[in-house]
PDB file of N, H, CA, C and O in Angstrom:
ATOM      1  N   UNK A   1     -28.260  12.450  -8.329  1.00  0.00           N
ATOM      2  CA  UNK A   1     -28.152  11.462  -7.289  1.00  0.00           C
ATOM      3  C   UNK A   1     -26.736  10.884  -7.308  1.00  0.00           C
ATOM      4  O   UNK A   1     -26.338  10.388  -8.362  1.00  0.00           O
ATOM      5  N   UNK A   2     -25.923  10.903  -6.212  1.00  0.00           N
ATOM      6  H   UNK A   2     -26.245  11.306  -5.355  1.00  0.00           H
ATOM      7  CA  UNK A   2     -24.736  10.016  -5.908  1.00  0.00           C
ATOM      8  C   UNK A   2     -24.701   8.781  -6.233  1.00  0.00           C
ATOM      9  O   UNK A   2     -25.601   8.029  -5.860  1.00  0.00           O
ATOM     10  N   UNK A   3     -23.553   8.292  -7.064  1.00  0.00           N
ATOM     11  H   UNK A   3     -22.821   8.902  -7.367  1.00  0.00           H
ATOM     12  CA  UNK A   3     -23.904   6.748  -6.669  1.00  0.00           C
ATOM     13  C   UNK A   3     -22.682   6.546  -5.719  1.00  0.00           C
ATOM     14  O   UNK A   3     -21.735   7.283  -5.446  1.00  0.00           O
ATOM     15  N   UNK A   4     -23.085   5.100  -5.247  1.00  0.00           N
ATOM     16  H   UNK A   4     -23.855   4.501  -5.469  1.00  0.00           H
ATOM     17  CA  UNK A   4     -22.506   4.371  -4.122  1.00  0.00           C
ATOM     18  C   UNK A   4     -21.214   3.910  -4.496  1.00  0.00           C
ATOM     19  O   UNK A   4     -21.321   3.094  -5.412  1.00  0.00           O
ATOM     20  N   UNK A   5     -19.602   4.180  -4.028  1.00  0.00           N
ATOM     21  H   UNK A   5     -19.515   4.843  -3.284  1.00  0.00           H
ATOM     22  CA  UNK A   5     -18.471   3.403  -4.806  1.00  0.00           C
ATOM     23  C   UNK A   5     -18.255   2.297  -4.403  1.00  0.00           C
ATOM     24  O   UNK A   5     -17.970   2.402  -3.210  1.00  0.00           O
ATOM     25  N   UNK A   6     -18.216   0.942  -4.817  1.00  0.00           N
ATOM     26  H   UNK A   6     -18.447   0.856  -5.786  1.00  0.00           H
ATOM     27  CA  UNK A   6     -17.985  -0.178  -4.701  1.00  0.00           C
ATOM     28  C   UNK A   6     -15.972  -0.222  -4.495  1.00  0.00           C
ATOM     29  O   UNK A   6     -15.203   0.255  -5.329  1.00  0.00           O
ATOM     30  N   UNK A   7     -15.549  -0.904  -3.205  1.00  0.00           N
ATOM     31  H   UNK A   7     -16.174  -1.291  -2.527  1.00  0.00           H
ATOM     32  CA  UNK A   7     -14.359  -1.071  -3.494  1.00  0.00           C
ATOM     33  C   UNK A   7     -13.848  -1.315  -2.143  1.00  0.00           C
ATOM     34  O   UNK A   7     -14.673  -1.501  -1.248  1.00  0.00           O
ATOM     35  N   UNK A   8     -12.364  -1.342  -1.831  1.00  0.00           N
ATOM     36  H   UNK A   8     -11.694  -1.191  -2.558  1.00  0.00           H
ATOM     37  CA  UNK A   8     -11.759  -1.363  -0.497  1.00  0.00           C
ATOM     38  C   UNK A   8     -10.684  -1.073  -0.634  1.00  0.00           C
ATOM     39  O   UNK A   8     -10.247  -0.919  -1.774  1.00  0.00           O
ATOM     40  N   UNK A   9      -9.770  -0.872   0.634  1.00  0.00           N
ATOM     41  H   UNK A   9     -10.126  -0.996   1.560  1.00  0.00           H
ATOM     42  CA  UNK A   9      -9.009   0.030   0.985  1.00  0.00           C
ATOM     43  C   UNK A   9      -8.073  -1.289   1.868  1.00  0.00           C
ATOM     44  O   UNK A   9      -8.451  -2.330   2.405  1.00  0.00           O
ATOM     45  N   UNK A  10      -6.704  -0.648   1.702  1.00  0.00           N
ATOM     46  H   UNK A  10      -6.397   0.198   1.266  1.00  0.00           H
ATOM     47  CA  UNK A  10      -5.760  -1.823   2.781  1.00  0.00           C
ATOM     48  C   UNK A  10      -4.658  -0.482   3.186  1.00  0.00           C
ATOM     49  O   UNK A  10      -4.208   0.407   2.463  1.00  0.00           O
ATOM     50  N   UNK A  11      -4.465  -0.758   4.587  1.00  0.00           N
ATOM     51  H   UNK A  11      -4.831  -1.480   5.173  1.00  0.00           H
ATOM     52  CA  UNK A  11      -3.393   0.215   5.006  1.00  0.00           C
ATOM     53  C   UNK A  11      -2.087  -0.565   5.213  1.00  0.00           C
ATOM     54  O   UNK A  11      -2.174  -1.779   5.030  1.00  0.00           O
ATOM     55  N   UNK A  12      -0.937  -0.086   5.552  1.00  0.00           N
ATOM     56  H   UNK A  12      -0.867   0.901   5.701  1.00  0.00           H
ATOM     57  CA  UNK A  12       0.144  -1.055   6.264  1.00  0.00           C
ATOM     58  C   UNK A  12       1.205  -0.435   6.405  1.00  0.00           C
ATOM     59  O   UNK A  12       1.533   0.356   5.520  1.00  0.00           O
ATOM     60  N   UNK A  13       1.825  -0.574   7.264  1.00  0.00           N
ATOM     61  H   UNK A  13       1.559  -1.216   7.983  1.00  0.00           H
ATOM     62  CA  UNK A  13       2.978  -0.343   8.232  1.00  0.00           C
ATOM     63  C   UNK A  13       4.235  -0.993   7.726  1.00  0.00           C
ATOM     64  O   UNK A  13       4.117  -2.197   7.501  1.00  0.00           O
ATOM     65  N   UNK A  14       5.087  -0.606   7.561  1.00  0.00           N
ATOM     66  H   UNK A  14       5.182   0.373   7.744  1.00  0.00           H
ATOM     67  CA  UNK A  14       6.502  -1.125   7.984  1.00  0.00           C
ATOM     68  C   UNK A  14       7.572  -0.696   8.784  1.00  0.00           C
ATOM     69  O   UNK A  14       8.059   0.431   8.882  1.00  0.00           O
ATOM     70  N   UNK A  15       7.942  -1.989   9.473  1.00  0.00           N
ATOM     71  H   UNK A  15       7.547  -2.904   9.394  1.00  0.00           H
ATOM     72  CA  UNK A  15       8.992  -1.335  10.372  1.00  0.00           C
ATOM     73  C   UNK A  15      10.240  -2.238   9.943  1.00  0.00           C
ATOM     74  O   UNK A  15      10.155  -3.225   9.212  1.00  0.00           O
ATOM     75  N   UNK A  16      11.360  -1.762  10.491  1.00  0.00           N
ATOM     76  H   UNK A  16      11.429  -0.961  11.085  1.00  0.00           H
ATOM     77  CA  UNK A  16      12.945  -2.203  10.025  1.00  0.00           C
ATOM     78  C   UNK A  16      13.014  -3.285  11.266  1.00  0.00           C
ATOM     79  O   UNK A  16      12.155  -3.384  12.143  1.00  0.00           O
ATOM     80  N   UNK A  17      14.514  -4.275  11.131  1.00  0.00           N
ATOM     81  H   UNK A  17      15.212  -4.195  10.419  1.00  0.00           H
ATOM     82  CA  UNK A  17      14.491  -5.046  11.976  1.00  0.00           C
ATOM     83  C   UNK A  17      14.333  -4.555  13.347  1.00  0.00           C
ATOM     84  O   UNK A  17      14.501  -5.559  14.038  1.00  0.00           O
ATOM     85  N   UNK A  18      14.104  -3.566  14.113  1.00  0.00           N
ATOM     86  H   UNK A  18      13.968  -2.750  13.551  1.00  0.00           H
ATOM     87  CA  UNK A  18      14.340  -2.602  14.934  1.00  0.00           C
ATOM     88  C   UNK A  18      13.095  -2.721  15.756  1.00  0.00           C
ATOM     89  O   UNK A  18      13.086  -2.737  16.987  1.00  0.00           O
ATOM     90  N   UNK A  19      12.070  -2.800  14.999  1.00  0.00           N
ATOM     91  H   UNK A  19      12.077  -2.786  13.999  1.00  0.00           H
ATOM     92  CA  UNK A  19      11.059  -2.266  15.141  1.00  0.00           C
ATOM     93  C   UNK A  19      10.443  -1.161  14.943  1.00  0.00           C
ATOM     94  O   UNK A  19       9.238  -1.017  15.148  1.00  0.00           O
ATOM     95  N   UNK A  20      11.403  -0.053  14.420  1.00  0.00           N
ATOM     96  H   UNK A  20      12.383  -0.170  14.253  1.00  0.00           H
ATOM     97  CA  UNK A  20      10.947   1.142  14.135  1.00  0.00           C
ATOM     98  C   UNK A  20      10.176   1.653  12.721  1.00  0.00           C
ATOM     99  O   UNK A  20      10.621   1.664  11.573  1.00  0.00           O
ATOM    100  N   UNK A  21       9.045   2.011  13.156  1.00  0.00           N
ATOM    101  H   UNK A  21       8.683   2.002  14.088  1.00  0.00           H
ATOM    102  CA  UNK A  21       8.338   2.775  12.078  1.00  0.00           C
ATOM    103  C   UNK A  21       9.185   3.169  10.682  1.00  0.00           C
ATOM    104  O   UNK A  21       9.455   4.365  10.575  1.00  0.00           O
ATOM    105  N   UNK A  22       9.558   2.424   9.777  1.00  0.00           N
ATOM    106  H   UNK A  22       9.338   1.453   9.864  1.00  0.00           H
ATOM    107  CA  UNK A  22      10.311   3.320   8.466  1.00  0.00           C
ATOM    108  C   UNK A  22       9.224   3.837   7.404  1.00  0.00           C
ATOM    109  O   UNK A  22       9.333   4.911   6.812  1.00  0.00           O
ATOM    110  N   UNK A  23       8.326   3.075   7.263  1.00  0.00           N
ATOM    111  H   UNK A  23       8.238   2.203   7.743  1.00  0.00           H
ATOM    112  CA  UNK A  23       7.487   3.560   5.684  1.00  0.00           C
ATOM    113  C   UNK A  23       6.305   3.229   6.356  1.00  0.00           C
ATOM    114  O   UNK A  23       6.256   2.885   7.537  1.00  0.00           O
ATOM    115  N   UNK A  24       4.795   3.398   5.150  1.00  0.00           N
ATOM    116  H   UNK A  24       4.835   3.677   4.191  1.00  0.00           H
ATOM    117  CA  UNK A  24       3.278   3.312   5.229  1.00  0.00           C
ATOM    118  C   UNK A  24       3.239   3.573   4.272  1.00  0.00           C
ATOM    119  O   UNK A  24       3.982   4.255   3.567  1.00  0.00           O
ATOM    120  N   UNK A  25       1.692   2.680   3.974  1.00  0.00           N
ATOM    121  H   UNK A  25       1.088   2.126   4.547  1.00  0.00           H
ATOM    122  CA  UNK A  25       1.208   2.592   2.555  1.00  0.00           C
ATOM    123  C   UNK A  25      -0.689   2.862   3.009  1.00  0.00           C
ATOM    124  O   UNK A  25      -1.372   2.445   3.944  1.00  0.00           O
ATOM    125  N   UNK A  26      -0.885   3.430   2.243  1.00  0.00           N
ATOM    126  H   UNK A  26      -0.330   3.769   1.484  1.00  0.00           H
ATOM    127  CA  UNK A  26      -2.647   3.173   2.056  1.00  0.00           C
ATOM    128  C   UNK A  26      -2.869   3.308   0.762  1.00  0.00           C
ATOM    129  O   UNK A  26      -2.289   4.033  -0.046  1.00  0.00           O
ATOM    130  N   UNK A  27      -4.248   2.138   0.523  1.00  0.00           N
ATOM    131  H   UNK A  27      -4.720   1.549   1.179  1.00  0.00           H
ATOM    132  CA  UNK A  27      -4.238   2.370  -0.948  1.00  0.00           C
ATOM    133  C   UNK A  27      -6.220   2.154  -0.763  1.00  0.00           C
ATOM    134  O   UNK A  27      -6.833   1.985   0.291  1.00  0.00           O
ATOM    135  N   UNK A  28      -6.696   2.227  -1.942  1.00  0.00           N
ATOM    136  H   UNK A  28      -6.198   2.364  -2.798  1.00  0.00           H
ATOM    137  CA  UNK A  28      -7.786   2.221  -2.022  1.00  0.00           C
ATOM    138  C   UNK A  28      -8.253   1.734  -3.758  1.00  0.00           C
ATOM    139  O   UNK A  28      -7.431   1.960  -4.645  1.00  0.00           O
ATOM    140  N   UNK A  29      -9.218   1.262  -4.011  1.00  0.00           N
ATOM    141  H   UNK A  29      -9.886   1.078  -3.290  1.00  0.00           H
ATOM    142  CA  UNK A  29      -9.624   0.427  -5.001  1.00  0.00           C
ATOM    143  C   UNK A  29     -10.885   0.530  -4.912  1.00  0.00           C
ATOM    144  O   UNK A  29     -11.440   0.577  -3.815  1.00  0.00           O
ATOM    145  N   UNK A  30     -11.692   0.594  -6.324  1.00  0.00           N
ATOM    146  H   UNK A  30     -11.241   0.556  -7.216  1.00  0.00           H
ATOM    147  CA  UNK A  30     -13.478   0.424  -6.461  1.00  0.00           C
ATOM    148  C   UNK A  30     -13.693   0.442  -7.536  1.00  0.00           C
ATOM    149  O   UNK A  30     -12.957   0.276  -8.509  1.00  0.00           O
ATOM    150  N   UNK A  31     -14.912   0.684  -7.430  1.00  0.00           N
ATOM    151  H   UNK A  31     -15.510   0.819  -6.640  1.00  0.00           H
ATOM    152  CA  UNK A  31     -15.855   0.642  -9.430  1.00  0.00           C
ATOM    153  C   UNK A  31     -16.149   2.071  -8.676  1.00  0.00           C
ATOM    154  O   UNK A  31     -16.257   2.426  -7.502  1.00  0.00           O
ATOM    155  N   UNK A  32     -16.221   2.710  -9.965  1.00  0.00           N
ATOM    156  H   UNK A  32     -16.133   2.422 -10.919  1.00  0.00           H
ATOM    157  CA  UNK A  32     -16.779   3.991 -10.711  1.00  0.00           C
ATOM    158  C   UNK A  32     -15.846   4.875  -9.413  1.00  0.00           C
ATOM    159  O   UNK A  32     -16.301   5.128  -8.297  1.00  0.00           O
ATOM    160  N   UNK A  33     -14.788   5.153  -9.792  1.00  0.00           N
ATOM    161  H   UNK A  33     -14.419   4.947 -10.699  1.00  0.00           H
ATOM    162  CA  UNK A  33     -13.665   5.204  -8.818  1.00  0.00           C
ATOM    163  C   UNK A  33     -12.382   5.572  -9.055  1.00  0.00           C
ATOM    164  O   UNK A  33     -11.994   4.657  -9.782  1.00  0.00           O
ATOM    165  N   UNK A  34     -10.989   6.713  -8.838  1.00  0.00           N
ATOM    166  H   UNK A  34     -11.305   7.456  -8.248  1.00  0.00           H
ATOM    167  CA  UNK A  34     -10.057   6.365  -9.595  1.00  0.00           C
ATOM    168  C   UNK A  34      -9.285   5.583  -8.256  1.00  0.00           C
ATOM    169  O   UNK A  34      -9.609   5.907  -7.113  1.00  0.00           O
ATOM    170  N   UNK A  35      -8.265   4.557  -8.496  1.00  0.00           N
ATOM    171  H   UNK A  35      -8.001   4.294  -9.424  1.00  0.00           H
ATOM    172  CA  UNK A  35      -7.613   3.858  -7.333  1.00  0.00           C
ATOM    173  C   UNK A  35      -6.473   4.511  -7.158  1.00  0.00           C
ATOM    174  O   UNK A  35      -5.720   4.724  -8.108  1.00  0.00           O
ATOM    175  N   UNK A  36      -6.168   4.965  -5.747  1.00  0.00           N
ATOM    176  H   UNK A  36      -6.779   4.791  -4.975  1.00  0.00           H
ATOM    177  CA  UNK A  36      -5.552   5.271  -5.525  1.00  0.00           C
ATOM    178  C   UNK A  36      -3.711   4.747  -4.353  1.00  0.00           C
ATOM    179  O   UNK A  36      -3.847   4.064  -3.337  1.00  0.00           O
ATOM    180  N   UNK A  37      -2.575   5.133  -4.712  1.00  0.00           N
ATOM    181  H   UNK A  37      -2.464   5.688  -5.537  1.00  0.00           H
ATOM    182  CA  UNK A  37      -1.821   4.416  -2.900  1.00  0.00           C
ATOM    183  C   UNK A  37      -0.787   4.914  -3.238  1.00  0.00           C
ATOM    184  O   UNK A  37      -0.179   4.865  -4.307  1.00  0.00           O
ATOM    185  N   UNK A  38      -0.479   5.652  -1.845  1.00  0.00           N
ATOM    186  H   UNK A  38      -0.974   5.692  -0.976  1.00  0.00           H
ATOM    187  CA  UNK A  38      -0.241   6.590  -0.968  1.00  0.00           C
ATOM    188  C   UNK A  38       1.169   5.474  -0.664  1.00  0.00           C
ATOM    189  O   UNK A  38       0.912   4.334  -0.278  1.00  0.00           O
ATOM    190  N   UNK A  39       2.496   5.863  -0.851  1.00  0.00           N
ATOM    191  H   UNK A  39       2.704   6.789  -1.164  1.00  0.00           H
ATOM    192  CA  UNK A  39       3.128   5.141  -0.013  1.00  0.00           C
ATOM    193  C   UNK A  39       4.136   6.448   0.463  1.00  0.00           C
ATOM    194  O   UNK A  39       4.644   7.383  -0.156  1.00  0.00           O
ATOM    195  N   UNK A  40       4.147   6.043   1.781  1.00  0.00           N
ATOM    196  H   UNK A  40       3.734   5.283   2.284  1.00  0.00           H
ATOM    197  CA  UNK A  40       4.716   7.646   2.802  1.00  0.00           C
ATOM    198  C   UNK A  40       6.349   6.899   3.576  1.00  0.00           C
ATOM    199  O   UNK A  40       6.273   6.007   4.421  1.00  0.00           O
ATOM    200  N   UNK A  41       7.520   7.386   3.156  1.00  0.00           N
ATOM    201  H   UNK A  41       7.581   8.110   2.469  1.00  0.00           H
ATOM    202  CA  UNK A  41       8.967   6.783   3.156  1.00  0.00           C
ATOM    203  C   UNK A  41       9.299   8.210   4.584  1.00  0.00           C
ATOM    204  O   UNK A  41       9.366   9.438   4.519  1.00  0.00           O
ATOM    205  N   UNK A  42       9.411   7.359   5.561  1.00  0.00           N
ATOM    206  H   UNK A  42       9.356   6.362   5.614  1.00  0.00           H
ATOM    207  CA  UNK A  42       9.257   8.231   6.679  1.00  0.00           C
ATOM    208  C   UNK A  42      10.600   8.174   7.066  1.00  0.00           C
ATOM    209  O   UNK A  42      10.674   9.215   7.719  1.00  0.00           O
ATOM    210  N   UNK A  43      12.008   7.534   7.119  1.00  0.00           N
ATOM    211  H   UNK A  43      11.948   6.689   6.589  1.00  0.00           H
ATOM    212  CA  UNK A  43      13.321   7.436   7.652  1.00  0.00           C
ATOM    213  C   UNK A  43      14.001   7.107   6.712  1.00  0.00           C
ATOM    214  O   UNK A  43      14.493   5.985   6.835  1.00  0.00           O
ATOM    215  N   UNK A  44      14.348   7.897   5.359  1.00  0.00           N
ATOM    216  H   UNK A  44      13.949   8.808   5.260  1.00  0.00           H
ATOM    217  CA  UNK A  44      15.359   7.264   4.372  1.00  0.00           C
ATOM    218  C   UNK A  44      16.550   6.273   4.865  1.00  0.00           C
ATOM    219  O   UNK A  44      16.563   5.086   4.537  1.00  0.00           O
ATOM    220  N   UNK A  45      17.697   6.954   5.802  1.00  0.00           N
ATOM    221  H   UNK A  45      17.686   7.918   6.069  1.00  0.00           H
ATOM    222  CA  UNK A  45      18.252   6.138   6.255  1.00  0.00           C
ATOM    223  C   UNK A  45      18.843   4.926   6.687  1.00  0.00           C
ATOM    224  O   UNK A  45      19.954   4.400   6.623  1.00  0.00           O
ATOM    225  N   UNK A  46      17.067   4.501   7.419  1.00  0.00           N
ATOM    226  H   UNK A  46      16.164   4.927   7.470  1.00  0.00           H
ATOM    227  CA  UNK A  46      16.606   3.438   8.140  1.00  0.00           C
ATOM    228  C   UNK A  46      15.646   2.387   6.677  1.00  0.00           C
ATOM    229  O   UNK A  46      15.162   1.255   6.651  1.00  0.00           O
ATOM    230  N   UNK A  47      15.717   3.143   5.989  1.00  0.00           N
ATOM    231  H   UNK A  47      16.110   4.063   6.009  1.00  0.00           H
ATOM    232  CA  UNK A  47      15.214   1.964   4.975  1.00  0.00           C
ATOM    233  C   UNK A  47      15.907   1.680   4.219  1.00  0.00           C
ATOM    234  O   UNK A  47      15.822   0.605   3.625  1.00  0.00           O
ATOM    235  N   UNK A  48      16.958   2.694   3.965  1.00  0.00           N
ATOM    236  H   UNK A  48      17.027   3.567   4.447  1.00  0.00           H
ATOM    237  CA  UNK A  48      18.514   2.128   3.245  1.00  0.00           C
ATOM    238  C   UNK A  48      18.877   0.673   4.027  1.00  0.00           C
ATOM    239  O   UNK A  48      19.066  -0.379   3.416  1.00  0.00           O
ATOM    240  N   UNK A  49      18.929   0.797   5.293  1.00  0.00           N
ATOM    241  H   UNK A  49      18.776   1.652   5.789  1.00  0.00           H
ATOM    242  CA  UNK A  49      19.580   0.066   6.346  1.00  0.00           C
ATOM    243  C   UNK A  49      18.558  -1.306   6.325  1.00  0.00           C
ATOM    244  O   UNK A  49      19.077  -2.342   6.740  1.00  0.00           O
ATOM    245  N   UNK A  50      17.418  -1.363   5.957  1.00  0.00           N
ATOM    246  H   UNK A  50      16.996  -0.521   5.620  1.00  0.00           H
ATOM    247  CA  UNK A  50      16.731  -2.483   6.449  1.00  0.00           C
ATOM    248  C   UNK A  50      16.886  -3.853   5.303  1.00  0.00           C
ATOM    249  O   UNK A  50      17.244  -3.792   4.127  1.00  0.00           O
ATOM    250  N   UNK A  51      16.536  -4.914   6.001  1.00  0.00           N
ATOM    251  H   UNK A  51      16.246  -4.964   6.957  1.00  0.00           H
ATOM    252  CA  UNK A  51      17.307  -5.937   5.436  1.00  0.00           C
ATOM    253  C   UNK A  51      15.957  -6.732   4.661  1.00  0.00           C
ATOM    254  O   UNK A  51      16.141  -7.649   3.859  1.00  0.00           O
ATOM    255  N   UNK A  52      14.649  -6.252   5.018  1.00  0.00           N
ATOM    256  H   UNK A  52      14.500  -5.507   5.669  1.00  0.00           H
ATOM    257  CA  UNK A  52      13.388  -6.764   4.493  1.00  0.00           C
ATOM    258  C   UNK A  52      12.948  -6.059   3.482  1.00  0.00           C
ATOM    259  O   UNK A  52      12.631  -6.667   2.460  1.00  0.00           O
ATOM    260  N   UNK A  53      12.836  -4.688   3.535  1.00  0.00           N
ATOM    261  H   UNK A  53      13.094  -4.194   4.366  1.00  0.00           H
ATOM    262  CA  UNK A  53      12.058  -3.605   3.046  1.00  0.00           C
ATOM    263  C   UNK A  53      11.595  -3.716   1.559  1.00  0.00           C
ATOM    264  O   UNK A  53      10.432  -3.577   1.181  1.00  0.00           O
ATOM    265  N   UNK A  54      12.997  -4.070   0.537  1.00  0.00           N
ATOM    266  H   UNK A  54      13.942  -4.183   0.844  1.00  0.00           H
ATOM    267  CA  UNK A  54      12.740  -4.711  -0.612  1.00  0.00           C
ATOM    268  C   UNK A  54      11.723  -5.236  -0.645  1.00  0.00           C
ATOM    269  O   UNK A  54      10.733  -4.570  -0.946  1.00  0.00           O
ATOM    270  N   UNK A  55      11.569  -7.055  -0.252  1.00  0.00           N
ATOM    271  H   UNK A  55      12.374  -7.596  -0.007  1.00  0.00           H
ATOM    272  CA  UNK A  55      10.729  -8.278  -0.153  1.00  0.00           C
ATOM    273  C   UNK A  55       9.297  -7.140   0.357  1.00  0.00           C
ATOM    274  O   UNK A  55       8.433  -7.007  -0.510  1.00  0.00           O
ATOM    275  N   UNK A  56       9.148  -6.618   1.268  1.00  0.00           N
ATOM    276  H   UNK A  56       9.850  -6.726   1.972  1.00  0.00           H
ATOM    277  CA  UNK A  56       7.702  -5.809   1.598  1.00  0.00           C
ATOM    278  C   UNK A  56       7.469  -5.531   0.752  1.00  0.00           C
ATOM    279  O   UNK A  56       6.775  -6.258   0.041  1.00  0.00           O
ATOM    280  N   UNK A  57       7.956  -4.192   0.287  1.00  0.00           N
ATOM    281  H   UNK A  57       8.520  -3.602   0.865  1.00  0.00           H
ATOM    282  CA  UNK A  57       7.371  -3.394  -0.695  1.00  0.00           C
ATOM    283  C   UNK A  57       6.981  -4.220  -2.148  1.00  0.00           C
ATOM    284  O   UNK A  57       6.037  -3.865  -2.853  1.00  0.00           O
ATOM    285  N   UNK A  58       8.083  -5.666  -2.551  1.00  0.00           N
ATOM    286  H   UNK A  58       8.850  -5.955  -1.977  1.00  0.00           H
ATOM    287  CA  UNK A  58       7.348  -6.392  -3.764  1.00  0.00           C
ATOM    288  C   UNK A  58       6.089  -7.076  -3.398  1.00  0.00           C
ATOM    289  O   UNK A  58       5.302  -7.348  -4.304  1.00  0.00           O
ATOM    290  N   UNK A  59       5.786  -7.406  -2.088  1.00  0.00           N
ATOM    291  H   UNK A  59       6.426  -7.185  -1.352  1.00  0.00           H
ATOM    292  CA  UNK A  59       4.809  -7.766  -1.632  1.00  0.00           C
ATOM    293  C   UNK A  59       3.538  -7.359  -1.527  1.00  0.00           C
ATOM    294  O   UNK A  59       2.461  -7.956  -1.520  1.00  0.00           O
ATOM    295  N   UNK A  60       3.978  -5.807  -1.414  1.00  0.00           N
ATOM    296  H   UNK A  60       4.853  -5.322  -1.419  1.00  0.00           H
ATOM    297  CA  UNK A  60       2.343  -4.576  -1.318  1.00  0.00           C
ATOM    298  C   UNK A  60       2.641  -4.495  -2.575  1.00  0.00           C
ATOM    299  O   UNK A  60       2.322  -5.683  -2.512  1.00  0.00           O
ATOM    300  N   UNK A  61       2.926  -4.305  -3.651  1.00  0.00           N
ATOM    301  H   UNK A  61       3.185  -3.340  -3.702  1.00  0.00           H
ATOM    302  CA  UNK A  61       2.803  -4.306  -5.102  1.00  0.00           C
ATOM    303  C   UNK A  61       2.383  -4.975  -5.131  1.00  0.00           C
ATOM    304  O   UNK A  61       1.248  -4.506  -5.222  1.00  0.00           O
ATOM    305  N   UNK A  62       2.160  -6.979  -5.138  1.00  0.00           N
ATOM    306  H   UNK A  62       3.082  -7.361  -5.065  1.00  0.00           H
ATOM    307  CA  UNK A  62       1.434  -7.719  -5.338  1.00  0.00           C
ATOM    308  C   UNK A  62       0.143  -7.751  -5.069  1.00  0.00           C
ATOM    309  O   UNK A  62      -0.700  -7.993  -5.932  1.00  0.00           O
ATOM    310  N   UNK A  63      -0.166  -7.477  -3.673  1.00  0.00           N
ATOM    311  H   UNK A  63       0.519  -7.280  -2.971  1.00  0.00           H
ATOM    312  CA  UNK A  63      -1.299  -7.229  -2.971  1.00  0.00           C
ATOM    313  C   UNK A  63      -2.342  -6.285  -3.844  1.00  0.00           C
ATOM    314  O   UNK A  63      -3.448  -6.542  -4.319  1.00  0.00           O
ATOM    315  N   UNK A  64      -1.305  -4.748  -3.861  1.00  0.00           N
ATOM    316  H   UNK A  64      -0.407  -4.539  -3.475  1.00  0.00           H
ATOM    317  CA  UNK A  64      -2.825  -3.886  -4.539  1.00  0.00           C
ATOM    318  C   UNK A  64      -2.696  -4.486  -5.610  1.00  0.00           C
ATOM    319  O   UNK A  64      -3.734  -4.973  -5.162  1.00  0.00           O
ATOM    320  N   UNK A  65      -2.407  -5.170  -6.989  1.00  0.00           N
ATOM    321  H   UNK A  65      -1.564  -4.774  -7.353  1.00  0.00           H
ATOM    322  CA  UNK A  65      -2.490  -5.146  -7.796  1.00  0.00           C
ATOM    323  C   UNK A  65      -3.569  -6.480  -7.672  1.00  0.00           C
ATOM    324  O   UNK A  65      -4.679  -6.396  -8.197  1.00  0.00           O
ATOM    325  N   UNK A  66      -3.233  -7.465  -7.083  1.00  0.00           N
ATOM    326  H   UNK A  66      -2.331  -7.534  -6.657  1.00  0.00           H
ATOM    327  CA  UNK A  66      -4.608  -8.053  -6.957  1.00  0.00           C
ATOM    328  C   UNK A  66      -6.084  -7.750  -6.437  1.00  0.00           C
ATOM    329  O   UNK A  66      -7.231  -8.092  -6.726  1.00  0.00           O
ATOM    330  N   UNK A  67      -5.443  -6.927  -5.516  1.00  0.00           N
ATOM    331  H   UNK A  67      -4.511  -6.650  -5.282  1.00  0.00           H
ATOM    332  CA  UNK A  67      -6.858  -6.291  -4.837  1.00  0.00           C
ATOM    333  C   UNK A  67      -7.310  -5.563  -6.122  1.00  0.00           C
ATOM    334  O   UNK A  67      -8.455  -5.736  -6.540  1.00  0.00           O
ATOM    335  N   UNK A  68      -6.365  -4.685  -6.810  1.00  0.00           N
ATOM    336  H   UNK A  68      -5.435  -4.545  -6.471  1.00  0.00           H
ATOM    337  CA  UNK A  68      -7.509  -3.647  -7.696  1.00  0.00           C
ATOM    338  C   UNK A  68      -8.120  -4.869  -9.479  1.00  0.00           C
ATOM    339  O   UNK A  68      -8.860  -4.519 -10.398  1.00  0.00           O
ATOM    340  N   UNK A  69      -7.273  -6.468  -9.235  1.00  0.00           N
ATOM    341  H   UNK A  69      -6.672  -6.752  -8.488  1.00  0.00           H
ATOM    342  CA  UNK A  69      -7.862  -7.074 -10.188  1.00  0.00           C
ATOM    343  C   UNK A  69      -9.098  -7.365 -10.079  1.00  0.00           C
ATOM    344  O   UNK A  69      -9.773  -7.783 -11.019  1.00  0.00           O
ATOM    345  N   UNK A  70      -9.552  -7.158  -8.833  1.00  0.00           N
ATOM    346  H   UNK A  70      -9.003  -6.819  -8.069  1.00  0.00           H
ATOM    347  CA  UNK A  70     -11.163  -7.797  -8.162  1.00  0.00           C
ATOM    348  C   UNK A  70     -12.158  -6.950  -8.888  1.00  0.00           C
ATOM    349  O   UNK A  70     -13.341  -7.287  -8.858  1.00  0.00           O
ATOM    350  N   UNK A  71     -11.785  -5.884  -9.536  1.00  0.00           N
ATOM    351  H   UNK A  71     -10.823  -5.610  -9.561  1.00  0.00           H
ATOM    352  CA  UNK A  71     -12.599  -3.880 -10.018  1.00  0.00           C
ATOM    353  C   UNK A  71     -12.792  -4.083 -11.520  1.00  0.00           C
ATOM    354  O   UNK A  71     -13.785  -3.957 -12.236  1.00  0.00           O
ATOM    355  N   UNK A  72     -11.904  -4.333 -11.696  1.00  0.00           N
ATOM    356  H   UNK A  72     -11.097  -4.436 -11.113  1.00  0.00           H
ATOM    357  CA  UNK A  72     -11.657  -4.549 -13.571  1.00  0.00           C
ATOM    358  C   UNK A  72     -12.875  -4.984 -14.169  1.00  0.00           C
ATOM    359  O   UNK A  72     -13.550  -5.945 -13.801  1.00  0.00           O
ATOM    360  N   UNK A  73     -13.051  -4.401 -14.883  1.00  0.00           N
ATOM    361  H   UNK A  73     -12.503  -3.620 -15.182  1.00  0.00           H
ATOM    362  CA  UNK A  73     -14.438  -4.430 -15.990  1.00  0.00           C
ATOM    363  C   UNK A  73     -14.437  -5.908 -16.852  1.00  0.00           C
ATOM    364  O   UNK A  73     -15.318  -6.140 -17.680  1.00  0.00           O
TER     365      UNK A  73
END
C-alpha cells in the first residue's frame, strides 16, 4: 500500500529591473519524502546585470529552508 506524502511545494519567478524573465525556482518539501529545488538561471547575462537578484535569491534560501523546517522530525 502507498502511503500519502505530507508536504508542499512553492514555485517563483524572477525577473530583472526590466521585467524580463531571468531565473525560476521550484522546490518541494514533505514527510516520508526526499525535498527537493530546482533553481533554472535562464539569461546569465541579464542576471549578471540585475541589481536585485542577489537580495531574491537570499530570500528563496530563507523561504525553503523554513518551509522544509515545518517536515523535520
Amino acid at each position: 500500500m502507498a502511503t500519502k506524502t505530507t508536504g508542499e511545494s512553492m514555485n517563483r519567478e524572477f525577473r530583472n529591473e526590466n521585467g524580463e524573465l531571468i531565473a525560476s525556482s521550484a522546490t518541494t518539501v514533505g514527510i516520508n519524502t526526499v525535498g527537493t529545488m530546482t533553481l533554472t538561471l535562464i539569461d546569465a547575462q541579464k542576471i549578471k546585470d540585475s541589481e536585485t537578484i542577489a537580495e531574491e535569491l537570499k530570500t528563496l534560501s530563507d523561504d525553503v529552508l523554513a518551509m522544509s523546517a515545518k517536515y523535520l522530525n
